[in-house]
C-alpha positions, 0 to 999 in steps of 0.5 A: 140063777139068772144075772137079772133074777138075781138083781131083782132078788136083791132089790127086793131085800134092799126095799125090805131092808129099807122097809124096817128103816122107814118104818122105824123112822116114822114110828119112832120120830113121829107121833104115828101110832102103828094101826093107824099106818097099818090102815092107811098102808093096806087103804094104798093097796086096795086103791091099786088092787080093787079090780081083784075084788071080782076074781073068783075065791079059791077053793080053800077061801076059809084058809086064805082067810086065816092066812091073810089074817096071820100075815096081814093085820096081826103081823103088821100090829106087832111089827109096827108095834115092836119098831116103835121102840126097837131099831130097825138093824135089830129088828131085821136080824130077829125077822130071819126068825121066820125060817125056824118057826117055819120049820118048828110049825111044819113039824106040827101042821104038816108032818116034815120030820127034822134031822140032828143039824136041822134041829142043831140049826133051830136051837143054836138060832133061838138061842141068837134070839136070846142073846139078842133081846136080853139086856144085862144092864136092866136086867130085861127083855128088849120089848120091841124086838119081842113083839117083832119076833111075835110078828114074824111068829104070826107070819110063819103061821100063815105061811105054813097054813098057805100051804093048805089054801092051793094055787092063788094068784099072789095079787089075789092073796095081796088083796085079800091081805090089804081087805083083812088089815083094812077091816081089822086096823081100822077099829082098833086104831079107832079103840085104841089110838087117839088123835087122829085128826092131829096126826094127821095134821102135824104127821101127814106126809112121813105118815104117807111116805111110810105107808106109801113106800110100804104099798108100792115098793114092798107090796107090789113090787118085791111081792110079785118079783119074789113070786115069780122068782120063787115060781121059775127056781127052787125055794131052798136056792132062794131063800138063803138069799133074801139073808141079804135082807138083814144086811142092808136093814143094818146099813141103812139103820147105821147110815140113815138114822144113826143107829147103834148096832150094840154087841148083842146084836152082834153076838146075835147075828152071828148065831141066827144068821148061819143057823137060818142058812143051814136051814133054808138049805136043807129044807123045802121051805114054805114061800114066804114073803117079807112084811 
């Protein structure tokens, strides 16, 4: 890989990481309720992608749609949802969950068979999960990091079915996506989130800055390089890499906002981590692309 492929690679997971911390920031600090910044996230991409408006729907549209649905408002809800409460160091470690359910739904929707260290790779990696969200002292699950792993669950089901959809032009796909939360975000935050002219009011700005952030350094930016790069090399050569993404959620997590990596989530990471690399590396993986 290139040396400057190979930089732009790694600040794409340096947004991504710092995504999970400003959105954890904003959702745990705040009164910002998740649907609400998932609305005004995907109203900043419609006012940069509108003119896609006019481009002309792939042949598997109906997928797309489906797709779009899966990545967009449904992951974001439960990712937003899961931030809340969950700190973004443990939140960016369960994210690499994507690569196995990936895996697992290629199985069911497009027929790939699993050999013996694969399938090694995906029970020691939910067994990471596991260990990971069970807190011994209440006797309990991590609810926040359960929904996090629901959304990257949501993801990797899009990200098979893209599969299906053809060649699209990824600002065509960001497009559709910001079109499917703005449709879907809006009437729930409106059902069932309240208080939005005082959110607006006292929360404004980190509620801007986060969704800000989210629209340009994430949507616009990290989306399209990690494309293009994925286009220009092998899937399996890329995808490992974006492990990086972990790594700097958790040093940010620490320096920002003074988060405690607990020893679960150590325990954690030591299984999940390599077990997603073994898969990423053995397998012509789906392209995805992080929240």
């Amino acid at each position: 890989m290139r040396t400057l492929d190979f930089i732009t690679l790694m600040l794409c997971c340096l947004f991504w990481g710092g995504n999970f911390v400003v959105s954890a920031w904003v959702l745990g600090s705040s009164p910002v309720p998740p649907f609400m910044l998932a609305f005004v996230r995907s109203v900043i991409v419609l006012c940069f992608m509108f003119p896609f408006l006019f481009r002309k729907l792939p042949q598997g549209w109906p997928i797309m749609m489906v797709v779009c649905a899966c990545v967009g408002p449904i992951h974001l809800g439960f990712l937003y949802t899961g931030l809340q409460t969950a700190p973004a160091s443990g939140g960016s470690i369960v994210s690499q969950m994507l690569i196995p359910f990936a895996t697992l739904l290629s199985i069911v929707f497009l027929k790939e068979r699993i050999g013996k260290v694969r399938g090694l790779a995906i029970i020691g990696a939910l067994i990471g999960v596991i260990v990971m969200i069970y807190e011994t002292d209440d006797v309990a699950f991590d609810i926040g990091l359960v929904w996090i792993i629901c959304a990257y669950l949501s993801l990797a089901v899009g990200s098979v079915l893209m599969k299906f959809v053809g060649d699209v032009d990824w600002r065509q796909y960001v497009f559709w996506m910001a079109v499917m939360i703005f449709i879907f975000a809006g009437p729930i935050s409106l059902v069932f989130e309240s208080g939005h002219a005082e959110i607006w009011q006292s929360s404004k700005w980190p509620l801007l800055m986060a969704a800000g952030y989210a629209a340009v350094f994430i949507t616009l930016f990290a989306h399209g390089q990690y494309f293009n790069i994925v286009r220009r090399y092998e899937v399996s050569q890329v995808v490992p890499l974006t492990l990086m993404t972990t790594v700097f959620a958790c040093i940010l997590g620490v320096v920002i906002l003074k988060e405690t990596i607990y020893l679960r989530y150590y325990l954690g990471a030591a299984l999940i981590l390599p077990c997603v690399y073994i898969i990423a590396r053995r397998q012509s993986l789906p392209v995805v692309m992080e929240d």
